[in-house]
N, C-alpha and C positions, 0 to 999 in steps of 0.2 A: 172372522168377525162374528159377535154370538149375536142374533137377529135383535134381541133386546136392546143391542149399541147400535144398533141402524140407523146411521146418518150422514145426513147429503145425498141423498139419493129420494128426495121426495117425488120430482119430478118426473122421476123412471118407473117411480112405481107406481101413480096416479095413474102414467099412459096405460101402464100394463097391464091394472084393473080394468083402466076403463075398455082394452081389447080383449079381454078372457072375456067379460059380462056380454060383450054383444053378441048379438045373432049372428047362424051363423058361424063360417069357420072362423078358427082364433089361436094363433102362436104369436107368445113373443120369443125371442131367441137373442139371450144376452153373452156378449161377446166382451170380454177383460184378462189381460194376463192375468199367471197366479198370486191370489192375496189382495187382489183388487175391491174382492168384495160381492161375485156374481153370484156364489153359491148362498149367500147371508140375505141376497135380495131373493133370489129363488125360494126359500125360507119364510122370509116372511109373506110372499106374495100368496103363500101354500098356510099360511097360519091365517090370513087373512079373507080368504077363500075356503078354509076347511068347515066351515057354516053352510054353505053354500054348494058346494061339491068335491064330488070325493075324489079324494086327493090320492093317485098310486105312484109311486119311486121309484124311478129306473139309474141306475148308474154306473156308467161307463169305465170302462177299465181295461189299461193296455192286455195283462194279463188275458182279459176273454174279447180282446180285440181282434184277435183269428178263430174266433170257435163262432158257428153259425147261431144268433139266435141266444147265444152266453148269459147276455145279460137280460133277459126276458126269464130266463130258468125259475125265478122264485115263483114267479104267475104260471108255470108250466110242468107245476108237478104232476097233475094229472092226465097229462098227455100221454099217449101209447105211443111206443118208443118209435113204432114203425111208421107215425105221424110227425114226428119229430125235424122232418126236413120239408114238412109240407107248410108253405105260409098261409093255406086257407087254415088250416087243421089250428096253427100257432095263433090266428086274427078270432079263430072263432073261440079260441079256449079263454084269451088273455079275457074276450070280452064275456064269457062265461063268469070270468073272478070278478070284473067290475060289477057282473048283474049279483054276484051274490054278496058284496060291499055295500051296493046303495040299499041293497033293499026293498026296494020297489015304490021306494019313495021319488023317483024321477029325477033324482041329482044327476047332474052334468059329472062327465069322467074329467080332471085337470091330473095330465102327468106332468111330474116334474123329473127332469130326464138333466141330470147332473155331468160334467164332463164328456158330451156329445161327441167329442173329437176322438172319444176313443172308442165308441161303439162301432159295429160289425157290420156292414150293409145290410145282413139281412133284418137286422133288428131295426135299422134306422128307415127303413124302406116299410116294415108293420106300421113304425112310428107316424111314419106322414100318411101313409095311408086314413090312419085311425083321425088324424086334421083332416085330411083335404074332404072324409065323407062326413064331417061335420060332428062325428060321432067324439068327439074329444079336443077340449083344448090342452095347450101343449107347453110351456116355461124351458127353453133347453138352455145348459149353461155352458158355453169354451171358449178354448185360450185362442186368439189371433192365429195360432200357428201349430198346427198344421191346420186349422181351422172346422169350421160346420163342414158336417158330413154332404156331400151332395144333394139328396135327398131333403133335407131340411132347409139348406140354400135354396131349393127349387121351389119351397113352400114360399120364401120370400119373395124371387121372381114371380110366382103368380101371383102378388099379392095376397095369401093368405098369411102371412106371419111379417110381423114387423123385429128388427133388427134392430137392438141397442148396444150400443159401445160405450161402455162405462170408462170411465177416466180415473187415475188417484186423485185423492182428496186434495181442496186447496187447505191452507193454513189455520183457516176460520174452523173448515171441517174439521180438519185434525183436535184443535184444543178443544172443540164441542165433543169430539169422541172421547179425548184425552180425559177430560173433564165426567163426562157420564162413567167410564171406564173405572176410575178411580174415585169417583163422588167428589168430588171438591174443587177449587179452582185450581189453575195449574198457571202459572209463571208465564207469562208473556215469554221473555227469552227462552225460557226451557222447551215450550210449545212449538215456538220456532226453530228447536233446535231438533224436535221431535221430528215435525214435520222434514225437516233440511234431511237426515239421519234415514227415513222411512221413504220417504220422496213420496208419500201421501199415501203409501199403503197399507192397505186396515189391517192385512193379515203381520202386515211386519211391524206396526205402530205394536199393535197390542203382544207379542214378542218383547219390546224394546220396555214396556211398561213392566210388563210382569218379570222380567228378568233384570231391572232395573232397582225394584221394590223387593225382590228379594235380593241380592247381593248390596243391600241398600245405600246404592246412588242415590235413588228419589226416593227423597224423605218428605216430611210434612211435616211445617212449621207455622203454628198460629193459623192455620187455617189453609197455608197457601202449599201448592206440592210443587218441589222445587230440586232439581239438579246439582247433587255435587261437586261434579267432576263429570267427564266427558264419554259421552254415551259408548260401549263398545258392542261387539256383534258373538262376544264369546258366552254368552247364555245358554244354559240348560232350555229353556223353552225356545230360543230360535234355532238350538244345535238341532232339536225332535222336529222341526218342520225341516230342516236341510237335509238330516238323515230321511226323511220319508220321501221327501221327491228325488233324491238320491239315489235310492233303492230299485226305484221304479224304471230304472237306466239300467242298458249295459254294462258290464265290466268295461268294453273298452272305453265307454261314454264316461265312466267313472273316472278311471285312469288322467283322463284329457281333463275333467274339470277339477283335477287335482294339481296336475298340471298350470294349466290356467289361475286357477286359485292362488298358487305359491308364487307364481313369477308374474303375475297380469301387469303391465299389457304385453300379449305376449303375440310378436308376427305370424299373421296368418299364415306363412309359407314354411314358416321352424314347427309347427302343430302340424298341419298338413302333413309333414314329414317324420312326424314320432308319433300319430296315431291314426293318420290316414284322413284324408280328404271328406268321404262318407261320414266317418265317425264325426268328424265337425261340422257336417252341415246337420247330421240329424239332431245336435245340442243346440245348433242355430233355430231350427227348426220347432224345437220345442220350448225355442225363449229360455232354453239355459245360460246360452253363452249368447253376446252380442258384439258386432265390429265397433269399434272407440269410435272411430274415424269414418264411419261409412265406409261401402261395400270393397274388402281388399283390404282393410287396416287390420291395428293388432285388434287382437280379441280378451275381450275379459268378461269374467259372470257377468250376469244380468243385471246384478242389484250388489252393489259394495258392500250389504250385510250378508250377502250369501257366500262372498269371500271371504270375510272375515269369521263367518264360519264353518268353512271347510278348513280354512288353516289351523283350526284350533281340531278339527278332528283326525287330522292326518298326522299319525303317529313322528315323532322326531326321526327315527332311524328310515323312516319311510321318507319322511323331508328330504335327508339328506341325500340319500340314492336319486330321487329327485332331482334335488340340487347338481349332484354331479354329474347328471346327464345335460344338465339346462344348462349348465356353466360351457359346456364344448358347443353349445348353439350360439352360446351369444361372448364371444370372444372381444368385443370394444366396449365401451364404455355406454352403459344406460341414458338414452336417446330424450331420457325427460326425467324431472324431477320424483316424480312419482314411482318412476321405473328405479332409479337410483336407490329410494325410499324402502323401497319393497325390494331390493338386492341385498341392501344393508342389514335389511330388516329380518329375511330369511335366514342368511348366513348369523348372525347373532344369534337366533335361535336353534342354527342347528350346530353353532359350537366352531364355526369354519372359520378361516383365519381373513381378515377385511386388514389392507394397511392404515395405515393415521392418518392420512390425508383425506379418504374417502369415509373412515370414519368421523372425522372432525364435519365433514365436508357435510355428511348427510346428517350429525349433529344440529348443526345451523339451523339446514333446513326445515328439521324436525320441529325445531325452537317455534322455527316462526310459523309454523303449519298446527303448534301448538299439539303436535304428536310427544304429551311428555316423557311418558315410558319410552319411547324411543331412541329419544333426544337422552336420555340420562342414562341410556346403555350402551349408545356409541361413544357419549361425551367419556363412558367412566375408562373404557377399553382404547383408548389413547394412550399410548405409553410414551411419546418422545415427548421430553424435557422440554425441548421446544414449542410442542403445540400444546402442552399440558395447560398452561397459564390460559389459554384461549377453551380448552376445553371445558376447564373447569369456572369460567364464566357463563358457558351455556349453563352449567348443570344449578348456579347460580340463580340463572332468570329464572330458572321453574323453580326452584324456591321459592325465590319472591314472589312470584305469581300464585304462589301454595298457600303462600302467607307466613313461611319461613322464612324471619327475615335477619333473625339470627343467623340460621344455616347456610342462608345466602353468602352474609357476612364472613363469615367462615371460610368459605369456598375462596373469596374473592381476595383473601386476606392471606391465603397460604400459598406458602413457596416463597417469589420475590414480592409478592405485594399483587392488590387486584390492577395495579398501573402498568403489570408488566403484560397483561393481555393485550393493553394498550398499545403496548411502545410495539408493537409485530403487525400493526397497523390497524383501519379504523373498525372501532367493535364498540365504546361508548359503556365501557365496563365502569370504568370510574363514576359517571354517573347513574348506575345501578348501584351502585359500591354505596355512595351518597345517598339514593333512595333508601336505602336496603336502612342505614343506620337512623335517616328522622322516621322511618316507619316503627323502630324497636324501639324508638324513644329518645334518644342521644340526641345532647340540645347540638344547635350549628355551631358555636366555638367550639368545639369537640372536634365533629366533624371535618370543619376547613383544617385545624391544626392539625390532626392526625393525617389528613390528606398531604400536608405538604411536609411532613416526617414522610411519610411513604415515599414521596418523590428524592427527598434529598439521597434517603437511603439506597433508592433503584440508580440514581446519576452514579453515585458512589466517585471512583475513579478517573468517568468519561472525561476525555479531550471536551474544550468547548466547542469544538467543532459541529462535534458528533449529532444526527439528526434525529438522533433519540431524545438528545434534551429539548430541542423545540417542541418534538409532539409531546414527552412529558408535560412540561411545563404550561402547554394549549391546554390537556388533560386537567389538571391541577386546577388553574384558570376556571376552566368552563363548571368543574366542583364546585368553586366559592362564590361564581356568581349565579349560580340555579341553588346554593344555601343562602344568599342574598335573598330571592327574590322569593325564595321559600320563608325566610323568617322577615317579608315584608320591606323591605330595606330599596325602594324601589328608586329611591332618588340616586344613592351608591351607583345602584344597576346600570340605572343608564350611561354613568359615567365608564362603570367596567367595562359595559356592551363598546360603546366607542372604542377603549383601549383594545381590548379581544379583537377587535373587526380590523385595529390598523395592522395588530403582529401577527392576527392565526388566520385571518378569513381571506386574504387577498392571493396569498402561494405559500407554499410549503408543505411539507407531509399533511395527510389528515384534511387534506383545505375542504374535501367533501362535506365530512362530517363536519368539522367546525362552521361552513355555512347554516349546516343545518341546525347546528344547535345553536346559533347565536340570532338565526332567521326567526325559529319557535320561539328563544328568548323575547327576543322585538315584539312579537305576538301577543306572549302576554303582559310585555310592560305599556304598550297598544292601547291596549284592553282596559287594564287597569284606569290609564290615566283617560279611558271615556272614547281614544279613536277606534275606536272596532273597526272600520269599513278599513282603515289603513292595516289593522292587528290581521286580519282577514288575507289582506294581499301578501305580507310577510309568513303567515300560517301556510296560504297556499305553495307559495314559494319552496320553503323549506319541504312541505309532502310533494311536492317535484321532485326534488332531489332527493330526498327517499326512495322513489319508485326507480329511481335513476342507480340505487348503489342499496337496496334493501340485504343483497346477498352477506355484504362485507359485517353489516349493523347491527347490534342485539338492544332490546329495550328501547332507544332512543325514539322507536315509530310510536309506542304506545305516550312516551313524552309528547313528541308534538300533536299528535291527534287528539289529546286532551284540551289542551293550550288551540289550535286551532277549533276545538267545539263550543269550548268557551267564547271566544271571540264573536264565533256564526250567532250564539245567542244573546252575546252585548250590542252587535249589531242588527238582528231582528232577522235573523235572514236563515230561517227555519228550517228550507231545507237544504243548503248547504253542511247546517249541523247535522241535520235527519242523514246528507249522503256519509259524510266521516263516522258518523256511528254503524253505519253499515258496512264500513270496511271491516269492520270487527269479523260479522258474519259473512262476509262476500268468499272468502275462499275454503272456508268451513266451518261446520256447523258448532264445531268445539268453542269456536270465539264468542258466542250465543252464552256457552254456560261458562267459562270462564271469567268474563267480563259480563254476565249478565247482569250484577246489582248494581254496578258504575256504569251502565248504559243506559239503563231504567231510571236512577238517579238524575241524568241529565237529560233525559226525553222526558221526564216529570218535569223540571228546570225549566224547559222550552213549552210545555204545555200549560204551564203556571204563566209565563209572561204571555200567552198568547191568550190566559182566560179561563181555559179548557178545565176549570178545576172535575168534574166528573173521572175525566179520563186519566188528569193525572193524580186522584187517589187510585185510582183502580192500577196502578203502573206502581207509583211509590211506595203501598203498602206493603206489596211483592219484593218488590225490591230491597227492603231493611233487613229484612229476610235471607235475601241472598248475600247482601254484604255481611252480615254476621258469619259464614264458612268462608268468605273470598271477594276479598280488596280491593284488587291492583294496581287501581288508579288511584286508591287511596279518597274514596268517597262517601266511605262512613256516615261523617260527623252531617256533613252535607245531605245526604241521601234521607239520614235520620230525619232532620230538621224541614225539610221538606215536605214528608208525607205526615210530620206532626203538625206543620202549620195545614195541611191538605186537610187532613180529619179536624183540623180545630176550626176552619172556614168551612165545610158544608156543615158543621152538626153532629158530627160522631165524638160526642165527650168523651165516652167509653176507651175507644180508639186512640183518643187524641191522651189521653190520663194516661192510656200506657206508653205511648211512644216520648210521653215526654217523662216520663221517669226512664227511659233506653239512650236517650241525650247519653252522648262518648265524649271524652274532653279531647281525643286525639287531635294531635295537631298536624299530621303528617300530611295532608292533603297540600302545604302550603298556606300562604298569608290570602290571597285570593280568594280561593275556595273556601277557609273556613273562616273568613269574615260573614262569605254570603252565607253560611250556618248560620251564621251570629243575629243575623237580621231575619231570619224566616225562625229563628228559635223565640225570639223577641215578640216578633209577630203574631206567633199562634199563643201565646203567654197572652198577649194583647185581649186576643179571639176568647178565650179558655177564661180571664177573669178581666174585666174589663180596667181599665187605669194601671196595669201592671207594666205592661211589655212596651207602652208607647211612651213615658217619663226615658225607659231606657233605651229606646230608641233613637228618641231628639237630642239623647245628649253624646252618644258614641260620635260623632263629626266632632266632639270638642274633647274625645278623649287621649287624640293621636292624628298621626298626618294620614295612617291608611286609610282610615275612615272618613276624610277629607278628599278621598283619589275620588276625580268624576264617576269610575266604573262602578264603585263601592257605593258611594253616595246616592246616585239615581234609585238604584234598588231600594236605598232606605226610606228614599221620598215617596217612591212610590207605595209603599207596603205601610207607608203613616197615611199617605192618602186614602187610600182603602180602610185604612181603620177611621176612616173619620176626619182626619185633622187638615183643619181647611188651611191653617196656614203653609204648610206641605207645598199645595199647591204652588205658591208663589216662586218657592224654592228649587222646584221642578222648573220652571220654566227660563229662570235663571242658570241650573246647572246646567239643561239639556239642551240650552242653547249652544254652547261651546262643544257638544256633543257629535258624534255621527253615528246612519244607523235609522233604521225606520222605528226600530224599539223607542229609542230615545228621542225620536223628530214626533212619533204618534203620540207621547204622554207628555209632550211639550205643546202639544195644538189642545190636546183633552183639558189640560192644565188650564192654557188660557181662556180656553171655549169656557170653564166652568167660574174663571173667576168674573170675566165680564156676563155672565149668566143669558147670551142671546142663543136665541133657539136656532137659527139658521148657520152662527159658530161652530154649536155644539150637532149640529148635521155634518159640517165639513170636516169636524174632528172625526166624526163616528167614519165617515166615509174613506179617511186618511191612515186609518185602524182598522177597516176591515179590510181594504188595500193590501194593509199590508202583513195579513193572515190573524191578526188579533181581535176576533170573534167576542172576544169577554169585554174588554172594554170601549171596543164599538160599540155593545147593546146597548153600558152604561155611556153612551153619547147621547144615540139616542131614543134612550128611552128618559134623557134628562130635557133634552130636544122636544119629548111630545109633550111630557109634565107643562115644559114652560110655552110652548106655542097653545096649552091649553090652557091656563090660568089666564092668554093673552087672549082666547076667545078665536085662536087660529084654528079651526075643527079640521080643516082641510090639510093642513101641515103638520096639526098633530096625528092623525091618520096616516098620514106617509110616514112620519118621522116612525111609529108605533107597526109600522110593517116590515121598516127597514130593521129597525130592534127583535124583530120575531124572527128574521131572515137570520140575521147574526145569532139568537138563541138556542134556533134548528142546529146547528150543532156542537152546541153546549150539554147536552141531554137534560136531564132532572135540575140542574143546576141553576136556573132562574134567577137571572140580577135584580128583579123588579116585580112589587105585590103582582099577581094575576089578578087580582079584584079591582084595582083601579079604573075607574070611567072611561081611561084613555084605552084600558085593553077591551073592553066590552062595545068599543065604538068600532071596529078593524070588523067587518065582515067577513066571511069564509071567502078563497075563491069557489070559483067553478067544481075544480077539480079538489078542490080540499074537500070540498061536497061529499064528492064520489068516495075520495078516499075515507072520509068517515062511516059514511054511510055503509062500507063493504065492510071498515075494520069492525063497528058496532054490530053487523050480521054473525059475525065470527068468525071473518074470512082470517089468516096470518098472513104478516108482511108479505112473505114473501109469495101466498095464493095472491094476495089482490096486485103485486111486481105482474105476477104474469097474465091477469084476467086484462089489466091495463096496460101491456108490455110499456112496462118500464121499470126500471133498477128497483131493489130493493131498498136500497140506499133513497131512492128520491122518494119511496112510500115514507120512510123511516122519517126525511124533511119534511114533509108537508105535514103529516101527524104533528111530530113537535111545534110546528107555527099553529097548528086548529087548537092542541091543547092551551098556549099563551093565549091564544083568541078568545077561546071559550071560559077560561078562567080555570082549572083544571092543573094534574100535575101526570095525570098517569091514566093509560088504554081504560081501567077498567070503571072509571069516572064518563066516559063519553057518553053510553046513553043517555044517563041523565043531565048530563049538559046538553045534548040534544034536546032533549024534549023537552027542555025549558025553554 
């Protein structure tokens, strides 16, 4: 990491100063595996210091790790040879060079004494020598294992040297590096997926950047840098750091991480026995190799990008020799998924023969691990007739997921038909098959017809016995009522959902899957018609039975976790949506950039009803972005409209003039989804020229019966409300009555609070709204609450009412519901502590110096700031003094 990207290590290097500067002896001695970051602080602690004293370089190296004094040699050229083993002769030369460096200016000696674990005792023994007589401070930098040389440990036990243990970066850090590294903002998801990929480490982060942007993954669009496709570890810049510490190893240390590498996880008692017991513990030892499982388990590299590349450096004909040795260790069947993953995955590329079943098998898994190169090499190397039809549906999804959704088509279309993957039991191809076609465009009578031509022509001959025609025909079924409900048809649905539930969901083939898809159906017809808290229990339901049969399943998981997000967010219940978007990323980082713009999409969606407008432009604007390379969910049209009504509600014309000339007319999202486009495109039209977007607004309820469903409607009342329109109100309180759902119960109390206009209402609104995490239109409770208890001459109530509004705005950021100049804000005094906090941030302290002068969060410095600027009348840090001093 180049000391200019220096970050997240504020902390470490403030102590570090402040022990070189004082009297007196002085070591710190920082201790981090490789890539962590200790040689970059080392670094700057020596750039920071070089004003001040002179700075000499010692650095450790296995190489002169047995030679006396080795690394001392550049300081010892003028030594007489036959002094050479003397440490007076070595202590009085070294300090001869330091006296003819400062000069005679009285600068203090700071070494900085790099990779310490590998110097020589007699070097490391001058070293502490030269601390403990005060005559030099000292910065030594190494890895946990084999760890500080004795000699320097003992500087610690007597307290002369303090000991820091650097940690990887957490998430914030990373995109703050991510971000300096590359100049520009980086993608929420991608950031995250950065972070997931690197597991916080700066030497591996900046690897994953630079070898990302040149094979270009990470591109940059309109400002934002953003992931195409799923990070891998086969870089020219990470292959040169694997080859370097690579090097530095044995031959037979080699061999074994070669090993390891190709087949990981691989049992500690099968390596023990092809390279020797020694040979693995000194890989252990040096943090090459580590046990999965704690002490006894299998072993695999240190870091899943250092396997992935070694496997790209280990020549094929060398793999396979490999291969054939490993294959006689491990004679049964791969103990885990991953081990299975990486057997499959070996033998493919070194050409070895995998049967169809294990292929098909680790196909699947691939699918759903979202490993798609993998998934479309086993899927293609299926050769029976048999499992062909099921193969070539994996090979399908990742199409679709591509955004091919022609080619999808195609896949799913050839041979007997995409039904026939079906009929071999539950996979949910059919409705991929159905995705696949409203995504290229093909209206739903198309669709359904062509679906039940498919099926006629698969029954063909069959006896009516046969238990092919039921699952067919459940198949078929479960197509026209998700193109139902897809092309709005919600009244049908429900009718279908009862038939489907008496003939497919009670026994027979498939009853797995047909619960779960007729469960997520209920979900979102739920939803629609306003019960979310019921859509919610049927959403849950159905991801039970998901996690219960995910192996048999393709596609149908990213179905319902949609439909149950939705739901989380018509019922107000934040984070139930916040955890199902996280399944995305919970078992790897690829789900992050795969589904990064449809996740963003809908955590903007949920930040929007909660208020948060701030955070969710800084989410949605990234996101358009990402959906423009990748879909999946089909949240486009939606995502679009979102971050243009986002830009056209804080102020950003500019912003908002472009995204609303990028409006997509796709309809593939379904009737649901891109209703709610319809309404937040309206909306920011509204925002962007005033009388435009709200005539079309009021009248969509009378243009159709979707636009009449409770779950449709609320949204619309609520987004006329916010532009203004007072009769709105009424209408909310009427629809949201029949409603469930805190979303819908809070802008049902707001509602009334505002139309009977009492100020103690409009308290128990705000309080009922911030309950229930909706911070935006609690402020506007009450900060309508202080208006009117002020007008009433209530000064006491308008101050409480005008504190609870500053409490809910803290974190809002910039985004302010309410003038800051009003009389009600200039009556709210500071606390105590907002005192303090002003007065430190005004000195020039940063958050997160005054976090720690006052131990408390950063986070809680970052709150009380935002309530002193509402107080003060203010929008931003660099206004305080002079709101002070006034």
């Amino acid at each position: 990491m180049r000391a200019e990207h220096l970050v997240g290590r504020d902390a470490e290097l403030e102590l570090a100063m402040e022990i070189l500067r004082q009297e007196g002896a002085g070591a710190v001695l920082l201790v981090a595996d490789s890539g962590i970051g200790k040689t970059a602080l080392a670094a700057e602690i020596a750039a920071r210091l070089a004003g001040e004293m002179v700075v000499m370089q010692v650095h450790g190296s296995p190489a002169l790790s047995a030679v006396p004094y080795g690394v001392l040699a550049p300081y010892l050229l003028d030594l007489p040879v036959e002094q050479a083993t003397s440490p007076v002769a070595i202590l009085r030369e070294f300090w001869s060079q330091f006296e003819q460096r400062r000069g005679g200016e009285g600068a203090r000696l700071l070494l900085i004494v790099d990779d310490a674990h590998d110097l020589d005792e007699g070097s490391t023994q001058i070293l502490a020598e030269l601390v403990t007589a005060g005559w030099a401070r000292l910065v030594a930098t190494s890895r946990p294992r084999p760890g500080l040389p004795a000699a320097l440990l003992q500087l610690w036990y007597d307290g002369l040297a303090e000991r820091l243990e650097l940690h990887p970066l957490d998430q914030d850090t990373v995109t703050e590096l991510a971000e300096k590294t590359l100049g520009g903002a980086v993608m929420s998801s991608a950031a995250e997926a950065l972070h997931a990929m690197s597991e916080g480490n700066p030497l591996l982060l900046h690897c994953l950047l630079e070898d990302s942007r040149t094979d270009g993954n990470l591109v940059r669009r309109n400002g934002v840098w953003l992931l195409t496709r799923a990070l891998s570890g086969d870089g020219e810049s990470l292959a040169d750091v694997v080859r370097n510490r690579v090097l530095r190893t044995s031959e037979a240390e080699r061999e074994a991480m070669y090993v390891i590498a190709l087949s990981e996880p691989v049992p500690a008692a099968v390596l023990d026995t092809l390279v020797g017991r020694d040979t693995v513990r000194a890989l252990m030892d040096n943090r090459l190799v580590v046990s999965a499982n704690g002490p006894g388990g299998p072993l695999r590299m240190w870091h899943p990008m250092y396997g992935e590349a070694l496997r790209q450096i280990v020549s094929p004909a060398r793999s396979l020799q490999i291969r054939q040795r490993m294959v006689q260790q491990f004679p049964g069947e791969p103990s885990t998924e991953e081990g299975l993953l990486r057997m499959v995955g070996w033998a493919l590329d070194c050409g070895a023969d995998v049967d169809d079943e294990r292929l098909l098998q680790a196909a699947f898994l691939a699918a759903k691990t979202l490993q798609y190169p993998l998934a479309l090499a086993a899927a293609a190397k299926v050769r029976s007739e048999e499992l062909r039809p099921r193969a070539r549906a994996v090979m399908a999804m990742v199409k679709y997921n591509d955004g091919d959704y022609r080619g999808a088509v195609r896949l799913l279309e050839e041979g007997s038909g995409f039904l026939d993957a079906d009929a071999a039991g539950p996979v949910g191809a059919g409705l991929l098959w159905a995705a696949a076609r409203a995504a290229a465009g093909d209206s739903p009578a198309d669709i359904v017809a062509d679906a039940w031509a498919a099926a006629k022509a698969l029954m063909g001959e069959r006896e009516s016995s046969d238990s092919v025609l039921q699952r067919v025909e459940g198949h078929v079924r479960a197509v026209e009522l998700a193109v139902l409900a897809s092309d709005g048809h919600y009244e049908e649905l429900r009718e279908g959902l009862d038939r489907f539930a008496e003939k497919f969901a009670t026994d027979g083939p498939d009853l797995a899957l047909n619960r779960i898809f007729l469960r997520a159906m209920q979900c979102e017809l739920l939803t629609v018609e306003g019960q979310a808290v019921e859509a919610l229990d049927a959403g849950r339901e159905a991801l039970l039975l998901l996690d219960e049969h995910h192996h048999e399943i393709l596609y149908i998981s990213d179905f319902v976790l949609l439909r149950y997000t939705l739901a989380a967010l018509e019922a107000g219940d934040w984070e139930a949506a916040g955890t199902a978007l996280d399944r995305y990323g919970a078992a790897t980082a690829r789900g992050l950039i795969y589904f990064g713009g449809d996740l963003e999409a809908l955590k903007g969606l949920s930040l929007l009803r909660q208020g948060r407008l701030e955070k969710a432009e800084e989410l949605l604007t990234p996101a358009v972005e990402a959906l423009r390379v990748r879909d999946p969910l089909q949240l486009r049209s939606l995502g679009t409209a979102l971050a243009f009504y986002a830009a056209a509600r804080s102020g950003n014309a500019s912003l908002a003039s472009r995204l609303e000339s990028e409006q997509c007319d796709a309809a593939a999202g379904g009737a649901y989804v891109e209703a709610l486009a319809e309404l937040f495109r309206l909306a920011g039209e509204e925002l962007l020229s005033k009388g435009t977007g709200l005539p079309k607004l009021s009248g969509l309820p009378e243009s159709g019966h979707l636009h009449r469903l409770p779950g449709i409607l609320l949204q619309n009342l609520v987004l006329r409300a916010e532009a203004g329109d007072v009769q709105a109100l009424e209408s909310i309180q009427e629809t949201a009555s029949s409603m469930a759902g805190s979303w819908a119960t809070g802008w049902q109390s707001l509602a009334a609070a505002q139309l009977r206009g009492e100020g103690e209402g409009l308290v128990n609104a705000g309080n009922l709204l911030a309950a229930s995490g909706m911070p935006g239109p609690a402020a506007v409770a009450f900060d309508k609450a202080a208006v009117t208890f002020d007008a009433e001459g209530k000064r006491p109530e308008a101050r409480q009412a005008a504190v609870l509004r500053d409490v809910n705005e803290a974190t809002l950021g910039d985004a302010l519901v309410h003038d800051p100049q009003t009389e009600a804000d200039r009556s709210v005094p500071l606390t105590r502590r907002e005192q303090d906090i002003v007065a430190l941030a005004v000195s020039g302290l940063t958050d997160r110096q005054i976090a720690e002068k006052l131990m408390v969060s950063v986070r809680t410095v970052e709150g009380h700031l935002y309530r002193s600027y509402a107080k003060l009348g203010i929008r931003r840090r660099e206004d305080l003094g002079t709101a002070v001093r006034h």
